[in-house]
C-alpha positions, 0 to 999 in steps of 0.5 A: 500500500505505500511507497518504499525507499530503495533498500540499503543493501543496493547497489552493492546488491540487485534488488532481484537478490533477496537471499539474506546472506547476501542482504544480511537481513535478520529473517524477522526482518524479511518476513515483516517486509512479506507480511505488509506485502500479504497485507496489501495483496491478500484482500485484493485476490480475496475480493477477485475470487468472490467476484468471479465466484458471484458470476460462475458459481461453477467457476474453476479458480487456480491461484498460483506463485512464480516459485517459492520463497528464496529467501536462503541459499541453504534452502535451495533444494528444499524450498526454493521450488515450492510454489503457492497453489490453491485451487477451487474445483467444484465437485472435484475437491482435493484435486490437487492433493497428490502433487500440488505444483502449477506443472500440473495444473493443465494436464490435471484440469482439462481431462476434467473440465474440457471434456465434460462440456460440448467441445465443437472441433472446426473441420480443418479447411483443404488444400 
């Protein structure tokens, strides 16, 4: 919701670079700076969802993050790669239990949902 200031560890350090042995940033630090991001973020989706819910109340909803947090160069293998996913599949709850990753998301949805509608195939045009 406001306005920062260019954080004290640049230039030495790109703003893309937010791993906290190159910031040398407390965690508590860092997850105050994601909790007023959250803050601000949250009821923004959250208001999004329940729109497109109020207009297809059988709606498939797919939230999703670009990968996971990479706040430290020792989490690398564990939890660099974990991306948010949460998804709202009528009549098909837990969909995503057994592999939640956004790799999934297409191959698990279409079979699902693309087939189970009238699907109209254009004959493709001749030579």
């Amino acid at each position: 919701g406001e306005t920062r200031g260019v954080p004290d560890f640049w230039p030495k350090v790109g703003l893309f670079v937010w791993q906290i042995e190159y910031v040398d940033m407390p965690v508590s630090e860092y997850a105050a700076l994601m909790a007023d991001e959250l803050a601000t973020l949250n009821p923004q989706i959250l208001d999004m969802v329940d729109e497109i819910t109020a207009r297809d109340p059988e709606g498939v909803i797919v939230l999703f993050s670009d990968h996971g947090s990479r706040y430290s160069l020792e989490l690398k293998d564990s939890e660099w790669y974990h991306s948010f996913l949460a998804a709202r599949t009528p009549d098909h709850p837990g969909l995503f239990a057994s592999d939640p990753k956004p790799t999934n998301l297409l191959r698990t949805l279409l079979p699902i949902y693309a087939t189970s509608k009238q699907i109209e195939v254009q004959p493709s045009p001749g030579p």
